[in-house]
N, CA, C and O atoms as a GROMACS GRO file, in nm:
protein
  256
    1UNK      N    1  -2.094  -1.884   0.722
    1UNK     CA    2  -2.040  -1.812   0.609
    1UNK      C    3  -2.111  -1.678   0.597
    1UNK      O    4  -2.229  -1.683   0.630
    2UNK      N    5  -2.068  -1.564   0.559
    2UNK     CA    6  -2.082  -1.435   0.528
    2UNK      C    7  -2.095  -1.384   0.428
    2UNK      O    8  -2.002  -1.364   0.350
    3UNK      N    9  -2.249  -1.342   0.405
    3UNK     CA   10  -2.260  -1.332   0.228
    3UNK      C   11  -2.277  -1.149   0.283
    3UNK      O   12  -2.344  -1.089   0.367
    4UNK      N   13  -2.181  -1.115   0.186
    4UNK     CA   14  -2.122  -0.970   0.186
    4UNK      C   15  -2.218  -0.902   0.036
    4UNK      O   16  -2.246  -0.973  -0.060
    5UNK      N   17  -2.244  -0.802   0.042
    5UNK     CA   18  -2.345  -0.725  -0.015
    5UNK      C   19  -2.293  -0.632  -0.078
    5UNK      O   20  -2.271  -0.528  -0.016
    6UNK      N   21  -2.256  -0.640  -0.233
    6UNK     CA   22  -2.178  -0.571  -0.312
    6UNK      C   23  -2.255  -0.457  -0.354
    6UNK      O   24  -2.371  -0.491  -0.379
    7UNK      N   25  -2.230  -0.304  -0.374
    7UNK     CA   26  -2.288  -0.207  -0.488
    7UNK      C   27  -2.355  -0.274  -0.592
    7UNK      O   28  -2.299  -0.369  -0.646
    8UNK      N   29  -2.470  -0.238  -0.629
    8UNK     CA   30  -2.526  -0.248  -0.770
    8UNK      C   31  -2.364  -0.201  -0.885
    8UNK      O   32  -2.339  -0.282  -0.974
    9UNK      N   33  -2.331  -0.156  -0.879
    9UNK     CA   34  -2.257  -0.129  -1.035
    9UNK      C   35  -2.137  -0.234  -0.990
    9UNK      O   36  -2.045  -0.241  -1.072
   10UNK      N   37  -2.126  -0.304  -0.891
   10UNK     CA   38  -1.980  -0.404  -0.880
   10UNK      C   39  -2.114  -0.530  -0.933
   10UNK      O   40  -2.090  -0.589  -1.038
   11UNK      N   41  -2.232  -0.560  -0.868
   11UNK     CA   42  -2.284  -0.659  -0.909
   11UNK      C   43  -2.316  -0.666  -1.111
   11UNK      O   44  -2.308  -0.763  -1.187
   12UNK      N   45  -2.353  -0.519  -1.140
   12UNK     CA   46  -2.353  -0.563  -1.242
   12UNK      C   47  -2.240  -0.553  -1.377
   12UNK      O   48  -2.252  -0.590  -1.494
   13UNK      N   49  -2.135  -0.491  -1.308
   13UNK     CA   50  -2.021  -0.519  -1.399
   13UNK      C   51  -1.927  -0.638  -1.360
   13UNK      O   52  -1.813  -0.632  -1.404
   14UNK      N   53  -1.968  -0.762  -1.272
   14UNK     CA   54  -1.995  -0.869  -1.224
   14UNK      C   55  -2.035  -0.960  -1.365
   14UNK      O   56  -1.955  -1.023  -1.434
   15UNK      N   57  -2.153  -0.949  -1.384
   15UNK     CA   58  -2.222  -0.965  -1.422
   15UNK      C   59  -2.189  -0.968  -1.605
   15UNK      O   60  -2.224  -1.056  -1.684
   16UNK      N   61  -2.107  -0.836  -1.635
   16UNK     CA   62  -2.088  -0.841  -1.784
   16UNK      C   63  -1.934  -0.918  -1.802
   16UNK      O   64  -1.903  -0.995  -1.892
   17UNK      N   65  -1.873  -0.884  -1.719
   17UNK     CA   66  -1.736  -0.941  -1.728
   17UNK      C   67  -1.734  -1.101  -1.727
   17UNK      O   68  -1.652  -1.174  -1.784
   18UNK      N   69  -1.864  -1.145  -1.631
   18UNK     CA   70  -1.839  -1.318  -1.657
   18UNK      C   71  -1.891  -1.356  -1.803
   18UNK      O   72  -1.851  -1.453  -1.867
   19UNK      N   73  -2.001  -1.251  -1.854
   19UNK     CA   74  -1.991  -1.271  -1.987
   19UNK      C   75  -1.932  -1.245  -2.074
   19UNK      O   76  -1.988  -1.279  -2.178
   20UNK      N   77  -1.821  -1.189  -2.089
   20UNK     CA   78  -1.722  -1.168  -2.158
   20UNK      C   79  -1.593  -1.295  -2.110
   20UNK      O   80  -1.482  -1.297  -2.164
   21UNK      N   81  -1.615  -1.344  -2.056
   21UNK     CA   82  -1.536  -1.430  -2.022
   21UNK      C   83  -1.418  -1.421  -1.914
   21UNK      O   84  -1.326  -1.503  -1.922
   22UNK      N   85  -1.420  -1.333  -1.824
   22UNK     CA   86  -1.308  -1.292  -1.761
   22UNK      C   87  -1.422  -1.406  -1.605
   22UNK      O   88  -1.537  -1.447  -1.589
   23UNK      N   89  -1.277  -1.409  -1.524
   23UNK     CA   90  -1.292  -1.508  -1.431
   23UNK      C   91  -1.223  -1.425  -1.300
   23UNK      O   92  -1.109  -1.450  -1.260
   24UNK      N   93  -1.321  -1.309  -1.232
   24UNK     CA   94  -1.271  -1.241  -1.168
   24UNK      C   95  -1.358  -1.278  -1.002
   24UNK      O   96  -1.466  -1.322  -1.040
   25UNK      N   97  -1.360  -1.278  -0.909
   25UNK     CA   98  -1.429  -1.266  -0.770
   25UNK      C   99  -1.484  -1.149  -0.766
   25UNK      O  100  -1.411  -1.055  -0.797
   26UNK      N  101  -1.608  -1.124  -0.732
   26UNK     CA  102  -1.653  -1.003  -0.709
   26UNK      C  103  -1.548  -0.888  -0.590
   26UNK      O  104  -1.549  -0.765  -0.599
   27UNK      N  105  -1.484  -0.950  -0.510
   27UNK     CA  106  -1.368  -0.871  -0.404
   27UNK      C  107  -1.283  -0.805  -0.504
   27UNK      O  108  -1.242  -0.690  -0.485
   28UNK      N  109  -1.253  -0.876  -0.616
   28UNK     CA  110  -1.130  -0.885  -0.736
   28UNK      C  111  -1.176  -0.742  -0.777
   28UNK      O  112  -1.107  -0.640  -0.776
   29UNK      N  113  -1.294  -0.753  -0.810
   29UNK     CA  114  -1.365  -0.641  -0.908
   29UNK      C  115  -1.382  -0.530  -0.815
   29UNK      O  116  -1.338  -0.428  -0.869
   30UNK      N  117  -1.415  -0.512  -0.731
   30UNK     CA  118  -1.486  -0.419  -0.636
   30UNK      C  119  -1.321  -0.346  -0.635
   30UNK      O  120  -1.326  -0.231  -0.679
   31UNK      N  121  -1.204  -0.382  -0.601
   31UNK     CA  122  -1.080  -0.327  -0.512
   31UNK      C  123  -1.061  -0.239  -0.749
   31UNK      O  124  -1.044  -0.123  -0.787
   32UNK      N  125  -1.076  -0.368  -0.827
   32UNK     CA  126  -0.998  -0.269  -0.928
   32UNK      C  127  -1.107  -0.182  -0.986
   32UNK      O  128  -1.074  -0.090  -1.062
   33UNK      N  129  -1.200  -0.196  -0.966
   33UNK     CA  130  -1.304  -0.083  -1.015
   33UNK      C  131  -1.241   0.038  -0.935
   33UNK      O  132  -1.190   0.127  -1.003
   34UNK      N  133  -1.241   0.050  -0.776
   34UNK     CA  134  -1.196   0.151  -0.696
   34UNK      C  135  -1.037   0.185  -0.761
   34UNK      O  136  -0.989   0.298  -0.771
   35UNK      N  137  -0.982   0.079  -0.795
   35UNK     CA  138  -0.824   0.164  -0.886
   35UNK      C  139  -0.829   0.186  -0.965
   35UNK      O  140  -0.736   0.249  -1.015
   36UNK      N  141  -0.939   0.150  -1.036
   36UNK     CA  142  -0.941   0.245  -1.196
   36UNK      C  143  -1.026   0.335  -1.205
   36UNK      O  144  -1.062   0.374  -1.316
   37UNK      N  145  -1.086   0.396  -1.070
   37UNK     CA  146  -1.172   0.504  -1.022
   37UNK      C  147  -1.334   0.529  -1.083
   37UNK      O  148  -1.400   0.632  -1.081
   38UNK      N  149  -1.362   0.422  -1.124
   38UNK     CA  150  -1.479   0.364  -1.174
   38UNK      C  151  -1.610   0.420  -1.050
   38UNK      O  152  -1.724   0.466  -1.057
   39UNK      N  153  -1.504   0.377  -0.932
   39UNK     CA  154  -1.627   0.384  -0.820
   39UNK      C  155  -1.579   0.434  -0.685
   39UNK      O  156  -1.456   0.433  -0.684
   40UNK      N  157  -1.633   0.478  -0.570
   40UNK     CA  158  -1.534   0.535  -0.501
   40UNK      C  159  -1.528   0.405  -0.404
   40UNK      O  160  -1.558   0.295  -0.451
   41UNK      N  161  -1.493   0.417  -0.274
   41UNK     CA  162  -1.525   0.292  -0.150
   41UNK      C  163  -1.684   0.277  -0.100
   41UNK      O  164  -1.719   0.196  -0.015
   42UNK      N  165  -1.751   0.347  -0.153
   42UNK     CA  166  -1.901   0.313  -0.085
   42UNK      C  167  -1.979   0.267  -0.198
   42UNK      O  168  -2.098   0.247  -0.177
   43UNK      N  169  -1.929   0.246  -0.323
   43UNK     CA  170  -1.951   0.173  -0.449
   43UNK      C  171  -2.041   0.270  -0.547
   43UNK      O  172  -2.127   0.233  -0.627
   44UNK      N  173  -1.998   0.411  -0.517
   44UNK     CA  174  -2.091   0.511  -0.616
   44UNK      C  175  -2.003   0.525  -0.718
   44UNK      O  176  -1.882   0.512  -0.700
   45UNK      N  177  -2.063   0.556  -0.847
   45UNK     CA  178  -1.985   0.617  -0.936
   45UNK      C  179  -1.910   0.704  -0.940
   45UNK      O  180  -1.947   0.791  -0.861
   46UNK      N  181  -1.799   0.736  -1.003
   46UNK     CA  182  -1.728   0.860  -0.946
   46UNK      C  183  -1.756   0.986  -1.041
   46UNK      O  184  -1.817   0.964  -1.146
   47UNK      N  185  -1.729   1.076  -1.022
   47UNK     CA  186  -1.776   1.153  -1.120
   47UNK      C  187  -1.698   1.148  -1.276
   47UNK      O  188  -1.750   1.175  -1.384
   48UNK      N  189  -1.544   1.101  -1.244
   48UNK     CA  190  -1.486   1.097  -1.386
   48UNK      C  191  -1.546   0.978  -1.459
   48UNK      O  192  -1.541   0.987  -1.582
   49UNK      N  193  -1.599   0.871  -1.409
   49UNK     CA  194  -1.656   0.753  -1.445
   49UNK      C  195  -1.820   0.835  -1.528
   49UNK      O  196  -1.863   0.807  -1.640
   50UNK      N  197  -1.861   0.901  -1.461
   50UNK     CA  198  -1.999   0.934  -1.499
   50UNK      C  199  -1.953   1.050  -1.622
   50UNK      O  200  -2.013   1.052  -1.730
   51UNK      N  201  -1.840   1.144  -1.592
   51UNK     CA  202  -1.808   1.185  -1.698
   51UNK      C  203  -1.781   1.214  -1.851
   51UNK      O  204  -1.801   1.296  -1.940
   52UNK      N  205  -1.715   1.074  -1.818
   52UNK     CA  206  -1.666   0.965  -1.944
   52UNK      C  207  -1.758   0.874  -2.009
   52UNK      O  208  -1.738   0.788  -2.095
   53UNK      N  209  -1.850   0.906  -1.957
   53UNK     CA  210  -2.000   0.773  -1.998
   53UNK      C  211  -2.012   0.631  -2.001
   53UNK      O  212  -2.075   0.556  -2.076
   54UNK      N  213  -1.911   0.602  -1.868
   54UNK     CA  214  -1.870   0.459  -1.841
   54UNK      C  215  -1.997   0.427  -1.753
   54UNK      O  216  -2.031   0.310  -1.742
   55UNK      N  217  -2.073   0.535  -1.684
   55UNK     CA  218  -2.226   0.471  -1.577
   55UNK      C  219  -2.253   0.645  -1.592
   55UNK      O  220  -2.190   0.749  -1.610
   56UNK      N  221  -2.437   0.580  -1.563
   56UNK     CA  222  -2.486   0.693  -1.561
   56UNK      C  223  -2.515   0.755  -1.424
   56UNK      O  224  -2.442   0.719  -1.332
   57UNK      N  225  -2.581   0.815  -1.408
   57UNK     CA  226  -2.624   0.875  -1.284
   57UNK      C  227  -2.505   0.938  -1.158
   57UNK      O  228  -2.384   0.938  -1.182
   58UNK      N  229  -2.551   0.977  -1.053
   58UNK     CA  230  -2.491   0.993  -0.956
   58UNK      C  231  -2.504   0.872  -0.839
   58UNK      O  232  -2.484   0.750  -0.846
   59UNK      N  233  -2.560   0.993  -0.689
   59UNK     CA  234  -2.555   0.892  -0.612
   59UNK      C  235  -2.672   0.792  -0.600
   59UNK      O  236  -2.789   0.829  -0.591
   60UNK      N  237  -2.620   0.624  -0.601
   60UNK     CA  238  -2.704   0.563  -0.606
   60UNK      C  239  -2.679   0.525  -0.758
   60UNK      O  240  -2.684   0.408  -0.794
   61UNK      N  241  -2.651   0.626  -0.843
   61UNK     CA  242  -2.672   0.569  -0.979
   61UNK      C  243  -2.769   0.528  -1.047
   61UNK      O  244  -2.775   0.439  -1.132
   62UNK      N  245  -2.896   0.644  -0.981
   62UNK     CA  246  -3.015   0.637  -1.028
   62UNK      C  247  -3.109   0.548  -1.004
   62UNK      O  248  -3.220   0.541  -1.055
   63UNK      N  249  -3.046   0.456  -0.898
   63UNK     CA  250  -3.129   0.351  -0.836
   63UNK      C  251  -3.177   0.378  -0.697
   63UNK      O  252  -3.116   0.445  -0.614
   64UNK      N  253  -3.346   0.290  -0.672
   64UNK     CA  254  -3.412   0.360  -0.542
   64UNK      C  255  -3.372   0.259  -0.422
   64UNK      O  256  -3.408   0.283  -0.306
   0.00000   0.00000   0.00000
């Protein structure tokens, strides 16, 4: 089996959504974050996302 290695911001909006109760696959999340332009394909924030004050930072998203 193949454990696939998500972006920090798919793991942790992962993370808030199962607490909110939504019942999504991290694949689920990763493809609609990228359609609701949240994030681009290499899992950075996008700039309208950072814009809008949906995540902070740029690339990396402020993480080392």
């Amino acid at each position: 089996m193949t454990n696939i290695i998500y972006p920090p911001l798919v793991e942790d909006a992962y993370k808030f959504t199962r607490k909110q109760g939504f019942n999504l696959s991290k694949a689920e999340l990763y493809k609609k974050l990228i359609e609701a332009n949240f994030i681009d394909k290499q899992g950075n924030a996008t700039q309208w996302a950072i814009d809008q004050g949906f995540v902070e930072g740029g690339l990396n998203n402020g993480r080392s």
